[in-house]
VOGU-3710 file (C-alpha; in Angstrom, 3 decimals, decimal comma):
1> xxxxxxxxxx> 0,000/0,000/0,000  1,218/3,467/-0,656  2,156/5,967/1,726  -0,454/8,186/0,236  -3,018/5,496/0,318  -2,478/4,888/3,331  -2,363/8,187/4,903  -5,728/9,069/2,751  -7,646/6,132/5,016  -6,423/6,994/7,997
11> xxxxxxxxxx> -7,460/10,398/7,333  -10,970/9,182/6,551  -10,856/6,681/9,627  -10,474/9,556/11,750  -12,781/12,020/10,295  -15,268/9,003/10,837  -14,429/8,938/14,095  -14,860/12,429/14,701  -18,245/12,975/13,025  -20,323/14,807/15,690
21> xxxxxxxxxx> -22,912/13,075/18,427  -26,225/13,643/17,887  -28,654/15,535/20,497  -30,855/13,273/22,429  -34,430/13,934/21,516  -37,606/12,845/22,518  -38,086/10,932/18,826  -35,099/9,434/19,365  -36,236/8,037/22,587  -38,369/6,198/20,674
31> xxxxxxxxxx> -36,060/4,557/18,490  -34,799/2,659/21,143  -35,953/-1,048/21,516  -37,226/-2,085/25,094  -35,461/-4,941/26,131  -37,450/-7,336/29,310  -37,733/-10,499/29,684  -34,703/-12,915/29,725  -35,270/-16,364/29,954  -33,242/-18,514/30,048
41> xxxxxxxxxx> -33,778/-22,461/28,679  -34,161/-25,362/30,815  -30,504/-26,688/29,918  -29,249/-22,902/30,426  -28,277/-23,307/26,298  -29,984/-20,408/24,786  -31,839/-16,842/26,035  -35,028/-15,394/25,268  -36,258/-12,583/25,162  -37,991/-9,566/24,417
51> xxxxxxxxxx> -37,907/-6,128/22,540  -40,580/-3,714/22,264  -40,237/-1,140/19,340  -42,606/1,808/18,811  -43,595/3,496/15,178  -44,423/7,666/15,720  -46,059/7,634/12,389  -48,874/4,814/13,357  -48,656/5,848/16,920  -48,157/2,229/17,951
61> xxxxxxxxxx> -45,686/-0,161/19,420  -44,804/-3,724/18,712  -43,361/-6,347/20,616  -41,324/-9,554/19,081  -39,454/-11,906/20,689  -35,464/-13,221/20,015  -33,337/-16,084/20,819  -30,318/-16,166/21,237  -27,274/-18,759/21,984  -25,248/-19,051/25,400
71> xxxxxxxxxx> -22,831/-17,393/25,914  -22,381/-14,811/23,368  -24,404/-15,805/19,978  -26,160/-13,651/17,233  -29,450/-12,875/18,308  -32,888/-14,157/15,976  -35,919/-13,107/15,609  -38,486/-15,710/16,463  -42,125/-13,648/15,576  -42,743/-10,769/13,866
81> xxxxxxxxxx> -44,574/-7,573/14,370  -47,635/-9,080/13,132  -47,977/-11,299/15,962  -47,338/-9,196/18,585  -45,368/-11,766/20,863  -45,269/-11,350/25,343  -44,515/-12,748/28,587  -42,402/-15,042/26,381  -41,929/-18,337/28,264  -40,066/-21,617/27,619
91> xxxxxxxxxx> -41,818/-24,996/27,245  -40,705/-27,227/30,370  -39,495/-29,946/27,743  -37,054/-26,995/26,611  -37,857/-27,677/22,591  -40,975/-25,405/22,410  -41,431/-21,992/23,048  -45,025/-20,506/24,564  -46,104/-16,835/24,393  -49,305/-14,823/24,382
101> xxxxxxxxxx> -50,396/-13,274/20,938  -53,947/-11,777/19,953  -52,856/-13,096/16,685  -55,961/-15,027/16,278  -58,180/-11,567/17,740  -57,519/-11,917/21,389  -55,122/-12,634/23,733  -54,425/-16,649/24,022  -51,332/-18,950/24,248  -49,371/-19,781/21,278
111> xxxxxxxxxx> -46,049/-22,389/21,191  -43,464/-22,504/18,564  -40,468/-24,430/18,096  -37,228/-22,948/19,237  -36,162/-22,708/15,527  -39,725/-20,234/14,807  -41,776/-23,374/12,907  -44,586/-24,983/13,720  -46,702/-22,144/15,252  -49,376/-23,574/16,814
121> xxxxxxxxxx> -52,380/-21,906/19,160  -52,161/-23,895/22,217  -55,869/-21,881/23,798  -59,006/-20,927/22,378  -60,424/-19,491/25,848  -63,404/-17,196/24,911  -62,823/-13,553/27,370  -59,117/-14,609/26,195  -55,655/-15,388/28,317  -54,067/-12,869/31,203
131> xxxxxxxxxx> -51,714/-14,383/32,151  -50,115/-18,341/32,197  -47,864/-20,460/33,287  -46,501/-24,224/32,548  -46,594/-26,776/35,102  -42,984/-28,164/35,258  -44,077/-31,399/34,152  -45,950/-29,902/30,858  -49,175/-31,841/31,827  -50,617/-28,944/32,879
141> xxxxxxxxxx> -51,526/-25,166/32,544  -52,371/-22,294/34,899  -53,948/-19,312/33,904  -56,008/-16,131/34,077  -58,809/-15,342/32,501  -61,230/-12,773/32,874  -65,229/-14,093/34,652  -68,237/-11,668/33,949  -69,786/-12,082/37,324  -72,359/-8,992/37,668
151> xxxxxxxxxx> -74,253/-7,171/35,790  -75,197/-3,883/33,932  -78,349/-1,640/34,333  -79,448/-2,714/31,060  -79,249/-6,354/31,831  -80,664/-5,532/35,310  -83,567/-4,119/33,407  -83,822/-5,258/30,048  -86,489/-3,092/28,929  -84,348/-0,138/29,261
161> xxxxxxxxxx> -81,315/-0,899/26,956  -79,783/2,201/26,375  -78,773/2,329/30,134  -76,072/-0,286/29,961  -73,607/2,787/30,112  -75,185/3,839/33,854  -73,965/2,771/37,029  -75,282/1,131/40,363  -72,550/1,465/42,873  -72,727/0,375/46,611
171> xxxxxxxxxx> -69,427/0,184/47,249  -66,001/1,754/46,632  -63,353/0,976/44,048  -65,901/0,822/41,638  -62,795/2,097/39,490  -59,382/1,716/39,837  -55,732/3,204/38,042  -57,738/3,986/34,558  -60,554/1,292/34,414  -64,005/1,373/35,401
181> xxxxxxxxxx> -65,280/-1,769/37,410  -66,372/-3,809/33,586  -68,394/-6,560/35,664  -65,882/-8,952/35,422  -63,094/-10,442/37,609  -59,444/-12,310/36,610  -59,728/-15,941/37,927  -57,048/-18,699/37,805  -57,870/-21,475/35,833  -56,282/-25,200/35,242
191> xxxxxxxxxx> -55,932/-27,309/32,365  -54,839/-30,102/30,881  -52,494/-29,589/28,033  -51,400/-32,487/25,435  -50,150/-32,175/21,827  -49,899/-28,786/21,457  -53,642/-28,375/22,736  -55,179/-26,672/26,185  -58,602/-28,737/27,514  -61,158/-26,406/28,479
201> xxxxxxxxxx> -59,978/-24,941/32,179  -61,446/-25,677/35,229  -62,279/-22,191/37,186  -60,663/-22,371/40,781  -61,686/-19,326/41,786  -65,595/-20,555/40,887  -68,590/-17,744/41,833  -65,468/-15,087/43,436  -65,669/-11,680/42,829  -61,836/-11,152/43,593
211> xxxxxxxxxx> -59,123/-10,721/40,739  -56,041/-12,963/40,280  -53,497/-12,090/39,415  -53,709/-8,430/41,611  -55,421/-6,161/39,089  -54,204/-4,153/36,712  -50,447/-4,415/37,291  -49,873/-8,725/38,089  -48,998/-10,761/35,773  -47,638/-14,605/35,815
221> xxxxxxxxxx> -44,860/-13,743/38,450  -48,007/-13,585/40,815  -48,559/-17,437/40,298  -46,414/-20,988/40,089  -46,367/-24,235/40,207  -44,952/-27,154/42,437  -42,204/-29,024/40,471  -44,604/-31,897/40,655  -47,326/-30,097/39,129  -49,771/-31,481/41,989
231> xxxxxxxxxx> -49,904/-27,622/43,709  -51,021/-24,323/42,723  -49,860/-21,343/44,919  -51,345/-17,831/43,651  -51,848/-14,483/45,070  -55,293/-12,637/45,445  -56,606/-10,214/47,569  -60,204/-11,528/48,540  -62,190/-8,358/49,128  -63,988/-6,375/47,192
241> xxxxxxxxxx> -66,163/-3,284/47,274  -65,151/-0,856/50,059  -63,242/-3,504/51,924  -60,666/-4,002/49,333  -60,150/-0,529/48,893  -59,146/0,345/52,278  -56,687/-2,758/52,954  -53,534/-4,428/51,163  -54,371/-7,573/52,580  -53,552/-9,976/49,583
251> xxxxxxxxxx> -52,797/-13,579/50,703  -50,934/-16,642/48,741  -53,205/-19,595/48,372  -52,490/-22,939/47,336  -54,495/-25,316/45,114  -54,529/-28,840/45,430  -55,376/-30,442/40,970  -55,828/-33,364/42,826  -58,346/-32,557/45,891  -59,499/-29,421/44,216
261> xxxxxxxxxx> -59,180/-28,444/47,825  -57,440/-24,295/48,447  -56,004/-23,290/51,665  -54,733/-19,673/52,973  -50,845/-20,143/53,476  -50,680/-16,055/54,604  -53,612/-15,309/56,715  -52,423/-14,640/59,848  -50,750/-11,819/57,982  -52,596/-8,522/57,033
271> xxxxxxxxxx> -50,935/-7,008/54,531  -49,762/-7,316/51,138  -48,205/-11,176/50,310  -47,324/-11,994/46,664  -45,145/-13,829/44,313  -45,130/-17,281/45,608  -42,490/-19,406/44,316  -41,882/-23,311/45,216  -38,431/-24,492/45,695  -37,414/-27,284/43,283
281> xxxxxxxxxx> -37,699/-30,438/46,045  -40,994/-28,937/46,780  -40,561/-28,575/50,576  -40,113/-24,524/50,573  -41,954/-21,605/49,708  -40,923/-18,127/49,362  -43,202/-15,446/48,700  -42,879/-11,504/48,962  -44,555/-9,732/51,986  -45,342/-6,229/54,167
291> xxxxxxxxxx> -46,568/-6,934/57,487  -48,015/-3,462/58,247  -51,492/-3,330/56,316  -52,562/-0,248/54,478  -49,035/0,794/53,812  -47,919/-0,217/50,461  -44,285/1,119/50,818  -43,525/-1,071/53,984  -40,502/-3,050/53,659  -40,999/-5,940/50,703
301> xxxxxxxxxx> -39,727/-8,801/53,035  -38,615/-12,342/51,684  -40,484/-15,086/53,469  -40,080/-18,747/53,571  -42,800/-21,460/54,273  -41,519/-24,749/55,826  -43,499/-27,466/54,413  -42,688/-30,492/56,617  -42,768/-28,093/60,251  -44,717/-25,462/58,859
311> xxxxxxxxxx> -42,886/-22,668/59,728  -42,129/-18,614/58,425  -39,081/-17,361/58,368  -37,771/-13,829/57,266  -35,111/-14,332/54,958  -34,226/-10,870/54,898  -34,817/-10,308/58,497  -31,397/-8,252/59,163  -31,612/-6,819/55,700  -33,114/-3,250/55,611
321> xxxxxxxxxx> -33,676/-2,766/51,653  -37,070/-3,509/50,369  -37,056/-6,743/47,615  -38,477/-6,661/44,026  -38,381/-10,070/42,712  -36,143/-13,058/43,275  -35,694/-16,372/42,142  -34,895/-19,747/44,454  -30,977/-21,140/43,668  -31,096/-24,759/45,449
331> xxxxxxxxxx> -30,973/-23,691/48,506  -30,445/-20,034/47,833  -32,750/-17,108/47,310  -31,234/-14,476/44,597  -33,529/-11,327/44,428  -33,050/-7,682/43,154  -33,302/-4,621/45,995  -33,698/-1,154/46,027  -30,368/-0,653/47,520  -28,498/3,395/48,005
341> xxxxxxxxxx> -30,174/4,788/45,306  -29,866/1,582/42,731  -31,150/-1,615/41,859  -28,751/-4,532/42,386  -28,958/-8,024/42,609  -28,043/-9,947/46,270  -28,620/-13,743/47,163  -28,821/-15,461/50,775  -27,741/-18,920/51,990  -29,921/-21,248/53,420
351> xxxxxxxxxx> -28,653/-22,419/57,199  -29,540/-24,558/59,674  -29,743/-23,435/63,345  -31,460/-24,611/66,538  -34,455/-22,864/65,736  -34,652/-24,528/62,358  -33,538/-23,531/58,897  -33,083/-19,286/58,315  -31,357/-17,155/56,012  -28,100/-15,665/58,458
361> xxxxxxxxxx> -27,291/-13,039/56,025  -27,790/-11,324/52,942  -24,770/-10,929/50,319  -24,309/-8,580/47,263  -23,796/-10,444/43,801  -23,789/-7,193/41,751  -22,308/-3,346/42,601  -22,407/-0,164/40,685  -24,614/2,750/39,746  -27,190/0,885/37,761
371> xxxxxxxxxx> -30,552/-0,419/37,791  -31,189/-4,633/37,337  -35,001/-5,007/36,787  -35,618/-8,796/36,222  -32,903/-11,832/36,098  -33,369/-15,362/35,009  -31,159/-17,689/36,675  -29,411/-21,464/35,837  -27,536/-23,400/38,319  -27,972/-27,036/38,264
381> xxxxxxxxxx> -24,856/-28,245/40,303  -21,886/-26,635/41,906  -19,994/-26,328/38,928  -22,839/-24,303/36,423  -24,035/-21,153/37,346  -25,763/-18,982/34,134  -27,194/-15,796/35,343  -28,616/-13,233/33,123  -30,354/-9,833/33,781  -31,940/-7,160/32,504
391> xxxxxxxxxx> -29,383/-3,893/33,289  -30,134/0,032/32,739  -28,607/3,197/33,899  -29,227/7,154/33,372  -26,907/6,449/30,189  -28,442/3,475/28,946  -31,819/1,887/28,183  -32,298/-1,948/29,376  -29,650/-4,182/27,945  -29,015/-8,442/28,616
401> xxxxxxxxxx> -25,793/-8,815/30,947  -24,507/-12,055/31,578  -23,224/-12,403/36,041  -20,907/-14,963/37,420  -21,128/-16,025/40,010  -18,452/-13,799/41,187  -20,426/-10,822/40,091  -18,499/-10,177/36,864  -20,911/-8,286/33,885  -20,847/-9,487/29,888
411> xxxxxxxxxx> -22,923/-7,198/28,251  -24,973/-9,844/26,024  -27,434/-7,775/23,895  -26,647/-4,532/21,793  -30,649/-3,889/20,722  -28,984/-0,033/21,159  -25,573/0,390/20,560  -25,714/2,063/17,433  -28,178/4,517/18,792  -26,549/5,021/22,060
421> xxxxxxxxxx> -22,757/5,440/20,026  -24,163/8,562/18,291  -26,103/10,346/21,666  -23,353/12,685/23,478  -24,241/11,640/27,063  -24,294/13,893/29,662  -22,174/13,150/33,326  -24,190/11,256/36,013  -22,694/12,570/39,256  -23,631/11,001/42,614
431> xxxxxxxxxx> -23,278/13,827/45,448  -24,280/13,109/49,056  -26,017/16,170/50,546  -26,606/17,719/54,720  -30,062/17,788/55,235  -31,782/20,391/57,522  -31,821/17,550/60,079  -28,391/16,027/59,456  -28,902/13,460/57,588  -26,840/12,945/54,493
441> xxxxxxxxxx> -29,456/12,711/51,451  -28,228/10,985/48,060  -29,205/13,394/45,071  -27,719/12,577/41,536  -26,913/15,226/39,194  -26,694/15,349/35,491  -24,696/17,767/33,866  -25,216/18,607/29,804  -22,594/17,148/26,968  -19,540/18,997/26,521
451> xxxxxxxxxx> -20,324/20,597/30,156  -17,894/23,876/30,706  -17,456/24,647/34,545  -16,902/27,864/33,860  -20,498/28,463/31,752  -23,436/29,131/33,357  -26,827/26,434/33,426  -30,144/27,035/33,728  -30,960/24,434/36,447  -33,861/22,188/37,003
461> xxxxxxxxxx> -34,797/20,280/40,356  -36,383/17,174/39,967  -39,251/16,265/42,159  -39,696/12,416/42,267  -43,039/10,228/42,581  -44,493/7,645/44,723  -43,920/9,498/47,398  -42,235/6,128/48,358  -40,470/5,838/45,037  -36,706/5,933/44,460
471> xxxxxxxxxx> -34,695/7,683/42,876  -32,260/5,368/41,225  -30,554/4,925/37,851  -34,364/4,083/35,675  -33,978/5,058/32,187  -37,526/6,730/31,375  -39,076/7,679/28,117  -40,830/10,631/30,105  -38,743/12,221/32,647  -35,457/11,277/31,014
481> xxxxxxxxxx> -32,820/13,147/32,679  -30,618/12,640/29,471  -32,962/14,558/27,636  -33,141/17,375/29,569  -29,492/17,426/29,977  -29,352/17,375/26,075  -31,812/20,159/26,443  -29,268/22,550/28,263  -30,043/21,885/31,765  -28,896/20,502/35,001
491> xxxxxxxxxx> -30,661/18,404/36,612  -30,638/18,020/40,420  -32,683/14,795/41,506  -32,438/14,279/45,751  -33,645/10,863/46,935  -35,432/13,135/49,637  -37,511/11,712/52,736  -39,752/9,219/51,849  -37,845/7,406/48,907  -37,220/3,733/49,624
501> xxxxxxxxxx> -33,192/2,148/49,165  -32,018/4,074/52,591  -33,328/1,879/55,433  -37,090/1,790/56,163  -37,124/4,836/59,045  -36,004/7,264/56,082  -39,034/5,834/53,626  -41,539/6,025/56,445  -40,820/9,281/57,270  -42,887/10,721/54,352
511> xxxxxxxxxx> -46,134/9,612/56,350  -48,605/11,932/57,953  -45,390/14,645/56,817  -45,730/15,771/52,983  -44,630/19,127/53,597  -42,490/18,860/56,453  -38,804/17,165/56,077  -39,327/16,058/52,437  -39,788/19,691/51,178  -36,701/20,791/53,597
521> xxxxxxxxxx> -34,697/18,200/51,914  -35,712/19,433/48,197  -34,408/23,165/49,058  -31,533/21,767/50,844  -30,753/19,725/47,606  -31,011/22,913/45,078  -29,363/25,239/47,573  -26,302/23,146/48,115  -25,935/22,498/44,246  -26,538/26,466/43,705
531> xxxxxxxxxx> -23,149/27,144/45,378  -21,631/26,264/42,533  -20,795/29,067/39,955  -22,329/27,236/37,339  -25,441/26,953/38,188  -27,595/29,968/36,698  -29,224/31,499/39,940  -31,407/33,177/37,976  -32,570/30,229/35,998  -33,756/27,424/38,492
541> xxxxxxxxxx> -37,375/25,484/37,816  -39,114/22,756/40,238  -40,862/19,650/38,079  -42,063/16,625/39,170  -45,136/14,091/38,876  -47,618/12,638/40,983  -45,802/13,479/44,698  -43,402/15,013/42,572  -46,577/17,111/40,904  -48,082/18,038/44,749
551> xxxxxxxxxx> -43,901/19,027/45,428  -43,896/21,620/42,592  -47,527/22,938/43,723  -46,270/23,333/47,308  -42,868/24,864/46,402  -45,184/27,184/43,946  -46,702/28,569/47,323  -43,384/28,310/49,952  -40,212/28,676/47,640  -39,025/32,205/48,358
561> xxxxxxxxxx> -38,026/33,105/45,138  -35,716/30,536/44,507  -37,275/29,327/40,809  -38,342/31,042/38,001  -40,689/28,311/36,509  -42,541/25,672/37,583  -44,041/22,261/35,856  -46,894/19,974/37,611  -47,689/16,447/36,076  -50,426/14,695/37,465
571> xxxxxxxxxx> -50,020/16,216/40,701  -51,898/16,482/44,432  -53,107/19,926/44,894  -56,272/20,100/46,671  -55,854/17,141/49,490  -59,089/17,349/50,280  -61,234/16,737/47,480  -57,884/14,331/46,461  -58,884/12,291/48,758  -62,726/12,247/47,708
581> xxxxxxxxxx> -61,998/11,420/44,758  -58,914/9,043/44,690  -59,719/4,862/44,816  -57,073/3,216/46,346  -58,356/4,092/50,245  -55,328/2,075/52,068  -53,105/4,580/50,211  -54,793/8,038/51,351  -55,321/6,633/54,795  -52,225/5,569/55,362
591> xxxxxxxxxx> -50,119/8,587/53,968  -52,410/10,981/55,951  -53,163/8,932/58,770  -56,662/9,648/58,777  -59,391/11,053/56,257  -59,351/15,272/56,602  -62,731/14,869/58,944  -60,953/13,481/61,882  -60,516/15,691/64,933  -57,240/16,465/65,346
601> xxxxxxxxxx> -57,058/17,308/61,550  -54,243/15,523/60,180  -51,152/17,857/59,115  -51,181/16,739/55,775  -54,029/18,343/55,000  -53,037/21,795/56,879  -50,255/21,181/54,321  -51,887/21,143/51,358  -50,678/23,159/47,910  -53,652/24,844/47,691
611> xxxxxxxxxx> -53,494/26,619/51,542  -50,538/28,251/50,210  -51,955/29,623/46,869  -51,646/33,083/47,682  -48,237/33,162/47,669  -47,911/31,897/43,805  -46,458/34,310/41,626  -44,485/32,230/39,409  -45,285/30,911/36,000  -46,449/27,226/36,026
621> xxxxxxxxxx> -47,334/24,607/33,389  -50,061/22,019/34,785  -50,239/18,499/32,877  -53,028/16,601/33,766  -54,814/12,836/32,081  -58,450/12,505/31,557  -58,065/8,385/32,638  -55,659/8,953/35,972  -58,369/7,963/39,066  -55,701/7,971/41,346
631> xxxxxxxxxx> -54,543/11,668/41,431  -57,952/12,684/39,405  -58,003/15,314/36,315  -60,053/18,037/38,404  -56,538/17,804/40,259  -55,195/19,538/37,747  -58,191/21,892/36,994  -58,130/23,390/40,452  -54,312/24,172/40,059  -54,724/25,830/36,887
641> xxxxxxxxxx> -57,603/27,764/37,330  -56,229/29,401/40,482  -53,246/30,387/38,283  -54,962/31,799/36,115  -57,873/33,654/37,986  -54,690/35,358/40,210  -52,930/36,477/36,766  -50,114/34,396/36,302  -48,923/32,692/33,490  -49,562/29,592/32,834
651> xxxxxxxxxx> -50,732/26,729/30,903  -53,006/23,651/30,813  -51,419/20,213/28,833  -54,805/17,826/29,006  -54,467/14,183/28,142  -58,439/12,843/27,139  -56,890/9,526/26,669  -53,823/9,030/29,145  -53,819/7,872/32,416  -51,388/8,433/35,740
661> xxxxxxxxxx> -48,485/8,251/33,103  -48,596/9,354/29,420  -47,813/6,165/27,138  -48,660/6,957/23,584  -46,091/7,578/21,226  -47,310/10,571/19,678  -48,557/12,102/23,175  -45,463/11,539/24,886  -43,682/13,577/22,077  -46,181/16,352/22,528
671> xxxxxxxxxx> -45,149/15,972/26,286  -41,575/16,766/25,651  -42,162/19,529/23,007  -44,414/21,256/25,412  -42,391/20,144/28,754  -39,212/22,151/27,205  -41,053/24,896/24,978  -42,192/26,413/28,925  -38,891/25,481/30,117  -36,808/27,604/27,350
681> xxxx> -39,230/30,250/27,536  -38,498/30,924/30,982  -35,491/29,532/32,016  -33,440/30,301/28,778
//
């Protein structure tokens, strides 16, 4: 090769290299894939899973599903868009592969071979399939399906038909998240399966007006088999009306295929127990649980049923982190917690003690600043172990990594890498911050591309959900802190009082307190971050959803001129005639410690945004979704028409067909154009 040659590629090598990054924007969001799902075959072999792509021009998203070889092989793509492939499951055998489709027109099991032939629909159940799982033996099949159980006005009284749309209500959570009670209940169901081909099921849940799976959010991880296939443990919460919307109290039950017989393995616990999960030998059975009923953001403990003595124990009785899912390991339990800000994956050993068998301690597997969601685990003797799990970070949406057993990473998928290698990513900085009280509070913050100490940045504080929701490294497709970083801004983002991953006392302290410590600890956040030179003093806004939405509404009222702007999502202003109107009872009660009538009046409601509405003289932008029942639209409508009948500027983003989040592909762009068109108006 000539020198000239040779000197001309390299030239062109490095002006390829060079080429510029692209800014992050909120189409580009959705051009990544959604990876979920791994799962791994019964022989540990191969990997499935699952990646959800969304089209802006039909306003839709599609989900297919891929397999891929162990350790490191090229990815395939088992279905197409047509078919619409989920919850993605191997075939106990290990040569078939089951998913649900609506292929056919609605929702029912479908198995393939592992090579893509030989589709075959394994159900043909007539409200369609929820949710389903394989009985490790493959003689058998669990799953949900929805019962129609009461009935409408017009079928109360047939000779008025056009009143099927009316409603007879004698009870609460006659609607719940974004649904309207539709007369009709999720029920487990068995049946026999043989030759590619589902018997009719047997209803075991026959005449109940209780869901199963938990409604709307459980799926199949809510339900599982015995290794023998002779058990059925499921979780359901058997109340209804009023009663099940002022109490957690789910239980795990187990159903005998032979007997037919169901017995409560929870009940002398009262609040929420889900997840069950047999060990393989059969003679254990782990399940997730909060003792303290009402309060959804107790601690998520791991408990373990005793089959032979029939005892509990607390497998992560020492451990102070709340638990997400896990899977059993022989006799180990590996499980994902909200640990310091992150999600990461730990295990516990199985020991034997006077007492009888516990769980001495908990161990980390995995360490670093990033979120695991879900993990599907191999480990049939000493020697194999196959981990794999589904990692993301500020910096990166979900990718497949392979862990050792040692805790070492192998990235496995690269659904994004192409995208991700032309985005200039902005610094992720972890910064541990005095609160008022002393306390050190974990805030991350996210500088733009490129970022020049010596510049100046308009600054945004983040005001996080739940309230009892963490702060950690989630890659969202709505309050992406990339983007905004893209956008120009700092953001500051304090896991403030009430966010779980700190020990239980500093999530709990959120109750009966909304604006007490948890508002100290958001100005403490932006004030300590404001020493620094480049933050634009003049240029700080407060945004935030749901808790984060009633945060920006109270700073509105009791900020003292600290931001120029303000943005509300979803958020609690009025808490009165919030909690009038919201369904989930356990949750108001519990947060407030008491509905507003009680005598004492409970300080959260002395707290409330709106008390404090004379003091707002800042501009705001209020979002608000026609189908969110738990913080409800008129939410929204109070906030903004008190800006606007005291003269300040504002505006009103209404979603007719969005609920507590905005999901849409085409909405959630109109989000972000309208999110940062307020934000440059008055913060740039």
């Amino acid at each position: 090769m000539s020198k000239s040659i040779f000197t001309l590629l390299t030239f062109f090598a490095i002006t390829a290299m060079a080429q510029p990054k692209q800014k992050l924007t909120p189409e580009l969001l959705f051009q990544f894939g959604r990876v979920n799902n791994p799962q791994l075959s019964p022989d540990g072999k191969q990997l499935l899973y699952e990646v959800k792509t969304y089209d802006l021009a039909t306003n839709k998203g599609t989900n297919k599903i891929y397999i891929m070889n162990m350790p490191a092989g090229q990815p395939i793509a088992l279905t197409d868009a047509a078919q619409n492939a989920y919850d993605v499951q191997w075939h106990p055998d290990g040569k078939k592969i089951t998913y649900l489709s609506s292929e056919s027109g609605s929702a029912q099991i479908w198995e393939i071979n592992a090579d893509g032939s030989n589709k075959t629909q394994v159900t043909n159940v007539k409200s369609g399939v929820n949710a389903y799982k394989f009985a490790p033996t493959g003689t058998n099949i669990a799953y949900a399906s929805d019962v129609k159980l009461e009935q409408n006005p017009a079928e109360i009284y047939p000779d008025l038909p056009f009143t099927k749309d009316a409603r007879i209500i004698d009870g609460l959570f006659y609607r719940h998240w974004d649904n309207w009670n539709d007369y009709a209940y999720s029920h487990m169901f068995v049946a026999s399966y043989n030759g590619g081909k589902a018997s009719e099921g047997t209803d075991i849940m026959l005449g109940e007006k209780f869901d199963a799976p938990l409604q709307p959010f459980g799926g199949s991880e809510q339900f599982n088999w015995s290794n023998d296939g002779k058990k059925l443990a499921y979780t359901c919460r058997k109340l209804n009306g009023t009663a099940e919307a002022v109490s957690t109290n789910s239980n795990i039950y187990i159903y005998d295929v032979s007997t037919k017989n169901t017995f409560n393995l929870t009940e002398s616990n009262p609040g929420y127990d889900t997840n069950p999960a047999f060990s393989k030998d059969g003679k254990r059975i782990a399940w997730l649980s909060m003792a303290r009923p009402g309060n959804e953001a107790d601690k998520n403990r791991l408990m373990v049923y005793y089959v032979d003595t029939r005892s509990i124990t607390d497998a992560t009785k020492d451990f102070d982190y709340g638990v997400e899912n896990f899977q059993w390991n022989n006799n180990q339990l590996y499980f994902v917690a909200e640990y310091q800000g992150t999600k990461n994956i730990f295990y516990a050993n199985e020991a034997a003690g006077k007492a009888g068998f516990y769980f001495p301690e908990v161990k980390p597997l995995t360490k670093g600043d990033h979120d695991y969601q879900t993990f599907s685990l191999f480990n049939p003797d000493k020697k194999t172990f196959v981990l794999v799990g589904a990692k993301q970070s500020m910096s990166m949406p979900t990718e497949l990594f392979s862990i050792s057993n040692k805790g070492l990473e192998t990235q496995l998928s690269f659904v994004n890498k192409s995208l991700i290698d032309k985005i200039e990513w902005g610094r992720v900085e972890k910064r541990m911050i005095p609160t008022t009280d002393g306390k050190q509070m974990l805030t991350w913050v996210i500088y733009p591309p490129n970022f020049n100490p010596n510049k100046q940045y308009p600054t945004l504080l983040y005001c996080q959900g739940g309230p009892q929701s963490m702060v950690s490294q989630f890659f969202s497709y709505r309050w992406n802190f990339q983007l905004m970083a893209n956008n120009g801004y700092i953001v500051v983002a304090p896991n403030r009082r009430g966010t779980p991953g700190f020990g239980q006392q500093w999530t709990d302290q959120i109750i009966g307190d909304y604006g007490g410590q948890a508002m100290k600890d958001y100005l403490s956040a932006i004030d300590e971050v404001s020493k620094e030179n480049f933050v634009a003093k003049d240029k700080r806004g407060a945004v935030g959803a749901s808790f984060g939405g009633y945060s920006v509404y109270w700073l509105a009222g009791n900020h003292q001129g600290r931001f120029k702007t303000f943005v509300a999502h979803c958020g609690m202003f009025n808490m009165e005639s919030w909690y009038g109107s919201t369904e989930e009872m356990w949750f108001a009660n519990n947060d407030n410690q008491a509905p507003y009538w009680q005598s004492p009046k409970p300080r959260n409601f002395d707290a409330s945004p709106h008390k404090f509405v004379q003091n707002w003289n800042t501009p705001i932008l209020v979002i608000h979704n026609e189908k969110d029942f738990r913080v409800p639209l008129t939410q929204g409508m109070e906030a903004f028409t008190a800006a606007q009948m005291k003269g300040i500027q504002s505006k009103f983003l209404y979603f007719p067909d969005e609920n507590h989040w905005v999901t849409k592909p085409q909405n959630s762009v109109l989000w972000q154009r309208v999110y940062f068109d307020w934000l440059d108006t008055y913060l740039k």
